[in-house]
VOGU-3710 file (C-alpha; in Angstrom, 3 decimals, decimal comma):
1> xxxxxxxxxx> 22,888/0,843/-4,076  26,420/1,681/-5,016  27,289/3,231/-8,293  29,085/0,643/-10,338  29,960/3,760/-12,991  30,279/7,067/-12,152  30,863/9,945/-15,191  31,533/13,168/-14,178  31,843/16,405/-16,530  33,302/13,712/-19,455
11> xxxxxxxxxx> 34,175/15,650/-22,794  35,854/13,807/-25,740  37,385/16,941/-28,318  38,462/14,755/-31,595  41,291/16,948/-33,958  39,946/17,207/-37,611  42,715/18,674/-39,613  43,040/22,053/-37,844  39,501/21,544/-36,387  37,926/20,444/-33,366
21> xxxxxxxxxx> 35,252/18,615/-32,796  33,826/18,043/-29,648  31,765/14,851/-29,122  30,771/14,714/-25,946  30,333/18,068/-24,042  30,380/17,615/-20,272  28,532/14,061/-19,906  27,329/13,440/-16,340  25,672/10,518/-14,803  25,939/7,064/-12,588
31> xxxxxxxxxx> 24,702/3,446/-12,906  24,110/1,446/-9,925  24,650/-1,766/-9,356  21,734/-3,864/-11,163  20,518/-1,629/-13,284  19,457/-2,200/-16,730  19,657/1,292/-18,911  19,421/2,053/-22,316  21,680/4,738/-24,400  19,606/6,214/-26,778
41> xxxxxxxxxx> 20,178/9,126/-29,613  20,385/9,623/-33,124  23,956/8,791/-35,336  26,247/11,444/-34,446  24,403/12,352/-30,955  27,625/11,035/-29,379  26,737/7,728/-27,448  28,681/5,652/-28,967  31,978/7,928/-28,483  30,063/7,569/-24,859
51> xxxxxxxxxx> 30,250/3,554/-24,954  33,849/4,012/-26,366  34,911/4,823/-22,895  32,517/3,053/-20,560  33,971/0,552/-22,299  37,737/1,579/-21,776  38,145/1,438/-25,588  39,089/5,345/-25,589  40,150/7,740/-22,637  37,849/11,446/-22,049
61> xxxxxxxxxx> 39,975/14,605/-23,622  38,706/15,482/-19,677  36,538/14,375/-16,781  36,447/11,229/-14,518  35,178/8,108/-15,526  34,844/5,436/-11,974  34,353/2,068/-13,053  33,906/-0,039/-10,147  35,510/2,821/-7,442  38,850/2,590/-9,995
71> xxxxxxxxxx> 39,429/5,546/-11,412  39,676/5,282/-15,397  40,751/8,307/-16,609  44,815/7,974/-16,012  45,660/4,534/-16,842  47,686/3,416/-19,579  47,126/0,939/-22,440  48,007/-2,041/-20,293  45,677/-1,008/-17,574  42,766/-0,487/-19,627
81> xxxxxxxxxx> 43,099/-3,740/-21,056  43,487/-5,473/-18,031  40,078/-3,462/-16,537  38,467/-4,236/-19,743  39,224/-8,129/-19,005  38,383/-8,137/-15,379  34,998/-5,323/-15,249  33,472/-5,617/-18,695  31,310/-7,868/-20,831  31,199/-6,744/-23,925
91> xxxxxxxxxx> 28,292/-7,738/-26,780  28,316/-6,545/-30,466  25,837/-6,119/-32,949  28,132/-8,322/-35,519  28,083/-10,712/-32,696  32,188/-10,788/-32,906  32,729/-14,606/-32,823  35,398/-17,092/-34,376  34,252/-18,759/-36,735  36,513/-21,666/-37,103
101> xxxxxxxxxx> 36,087/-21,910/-33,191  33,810/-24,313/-31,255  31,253/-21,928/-29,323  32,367/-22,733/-26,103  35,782/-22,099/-26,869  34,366/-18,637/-28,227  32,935/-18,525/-24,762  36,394/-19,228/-22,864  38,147/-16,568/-24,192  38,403/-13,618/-22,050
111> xxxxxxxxxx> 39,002/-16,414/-19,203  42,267/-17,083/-21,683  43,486/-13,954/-21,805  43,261/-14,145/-17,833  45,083/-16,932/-17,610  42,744/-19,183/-15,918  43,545/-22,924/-15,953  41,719/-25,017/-18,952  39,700/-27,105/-17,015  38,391/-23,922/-14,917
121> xxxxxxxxxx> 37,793/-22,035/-18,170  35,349/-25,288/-19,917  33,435/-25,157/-16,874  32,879/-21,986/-16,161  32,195/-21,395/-19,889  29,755/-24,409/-19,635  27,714/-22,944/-17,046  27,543/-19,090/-18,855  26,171/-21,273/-21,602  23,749/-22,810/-19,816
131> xxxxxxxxxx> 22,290/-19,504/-18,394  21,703/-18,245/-22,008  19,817/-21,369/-23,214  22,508/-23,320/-25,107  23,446/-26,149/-22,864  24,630/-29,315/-25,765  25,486/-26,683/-28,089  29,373/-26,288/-26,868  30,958/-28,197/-29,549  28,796/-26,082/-32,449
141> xxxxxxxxxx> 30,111/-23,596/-34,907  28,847/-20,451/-35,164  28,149/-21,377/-39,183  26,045/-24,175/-37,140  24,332/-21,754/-35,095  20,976/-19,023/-35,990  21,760/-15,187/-35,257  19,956/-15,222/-32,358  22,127/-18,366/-30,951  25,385/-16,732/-32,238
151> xxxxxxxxxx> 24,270/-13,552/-30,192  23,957/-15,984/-26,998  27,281/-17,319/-27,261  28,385/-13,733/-27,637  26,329/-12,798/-24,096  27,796/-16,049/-22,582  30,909/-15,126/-23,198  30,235/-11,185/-21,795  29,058/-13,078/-18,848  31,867/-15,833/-18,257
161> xxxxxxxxxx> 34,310/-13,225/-16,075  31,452/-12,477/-13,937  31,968/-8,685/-15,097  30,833/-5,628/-13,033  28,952/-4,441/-16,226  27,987/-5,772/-19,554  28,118/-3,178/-22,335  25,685/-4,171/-25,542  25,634/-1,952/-28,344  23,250/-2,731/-30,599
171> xxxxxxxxxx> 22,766/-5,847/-29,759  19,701/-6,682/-31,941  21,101/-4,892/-34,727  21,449/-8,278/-36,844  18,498/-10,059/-36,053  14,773/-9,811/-37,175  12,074/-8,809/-34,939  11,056/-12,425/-33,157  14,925/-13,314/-32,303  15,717/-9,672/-31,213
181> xxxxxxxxxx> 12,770/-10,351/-28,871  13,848/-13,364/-27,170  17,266/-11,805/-27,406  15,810/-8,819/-25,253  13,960/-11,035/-23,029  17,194/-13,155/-22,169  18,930/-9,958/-21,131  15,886/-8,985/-19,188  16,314/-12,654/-17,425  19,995/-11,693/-16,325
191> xxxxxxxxxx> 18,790/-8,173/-15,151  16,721/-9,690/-12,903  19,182/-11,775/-11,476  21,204/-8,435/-10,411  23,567/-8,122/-13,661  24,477/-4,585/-14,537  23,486/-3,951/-18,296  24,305/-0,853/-19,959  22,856/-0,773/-23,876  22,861/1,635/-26,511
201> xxxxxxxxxx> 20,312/1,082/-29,330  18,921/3,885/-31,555  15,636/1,441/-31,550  12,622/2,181/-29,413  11,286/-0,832/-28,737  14,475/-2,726/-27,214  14,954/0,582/-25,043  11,619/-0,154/-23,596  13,241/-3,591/-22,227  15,718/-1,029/-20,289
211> xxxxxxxxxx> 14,632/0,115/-16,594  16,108/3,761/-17,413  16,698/5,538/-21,158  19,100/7,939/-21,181  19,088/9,848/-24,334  21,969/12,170/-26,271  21,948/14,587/-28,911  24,959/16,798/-29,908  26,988/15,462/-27,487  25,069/16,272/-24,529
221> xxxxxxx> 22,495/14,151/-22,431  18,870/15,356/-22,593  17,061/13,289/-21,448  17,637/11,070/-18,487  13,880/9,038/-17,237  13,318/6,018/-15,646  10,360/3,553/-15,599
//
């Protein structure tokens, strides 16, 4: 297996006033290809200042982030963007959609921003539909859509770039219990068919969907287990 994300030594140091905080204090670890972990740790513990830069959204203070063998850390605003566009899938708790926006339009955008040709980016949205259950559902709204059907047009649209990692942070957050479970289960579907999922969730129960919990408190990683 190759590692997909390398982080080596990573420490984020935010200025407060004439103080420093540091949020992350020498993070280590890798994700191979296919794996499905889970971010774990209570508010403050520092994994989402973690996601922040797995997802290219903020640069270490120092370290090395690899994201697909590219090496993170030095690139500019344009750069990141453009890795963001190309590597990532991103899924939100507030699933992130527009709402005056058909779904599969929602779907087609980071193919936009790529400048694919239109009749590339319907079908290939289309099909990412389709693998998350919502094939004849295209021309919907999301005010015409449940949470849990919102959230898959959100994953569709993580998946339509065929990115080298989909990043989900708190991705039940907004749904109750059943619909957070077939939620969970869909992700588990894609996991099995060799997508890289990285998730961070403060909730037990969708970590257990996860292959490998790694958990953070004050900024450092202490506990890394698998199974």
């Amino acid at each position: 297996m190759s590692n997909v994300i390398a982080l080596t030594d990573i420490r984020r140091v935010f200025a407060m006033g004439d103080q420093e905080f540091a949020a992350l204090k020498g993070v280590s670890f890798a994700v191979d290809a296919g794996e499905f972990v889970a971010i774990m740790g209570a508010s403050g513990s520092g994994k989402s200042t973690c996601m922040n830069i797995l997802g290219c959204l903020d640069l270490p203070t120092s370290g090395s982030y690899l994201l697909d063998n590219l090496d993170v850390a030095g690139m500019n605003t344009d750069q990141l963007a453009d890795i963001r566009n190309r590597k990532l899938g991103f899924v939100f708790q507030g699933f992130n959609l527009l709402p005056r926006t058909p779904a599969v339009e929602n779907v087609e955008l980071p193919l936009v921003y790529a400048k694919l040709h239109a009749k590339e980016r319907r079908q290939r949205a289309v099909v990412a539909m389709e693998q998350v259950g919502l094939a004849g559902k295209e021309m919907n709204h999301p005010s015409q859509l449940s949470g849990g059907q919102q959230q898959r047009v959100a994953i569709a649209r993580a998946l339509v770039n065929s990115p080298a990692v989909i990043l989900a942070d708190e991705p039940t957050g907004n749904l109750d219990s059943a619909t957070s479970e077939e939620i969970m289960s869909l992700f588990t579907d894609l996991n099995r068919k060799g997508i890289t999922i990285i998730m961070v969730t403060h909730e037990a129960d969708v970590a257990a969907y996860a292959g490998r919990r790694i958990t953070f408190r004050d900024g450092c990683i202490i506990g890394d287990s698998k199974g």
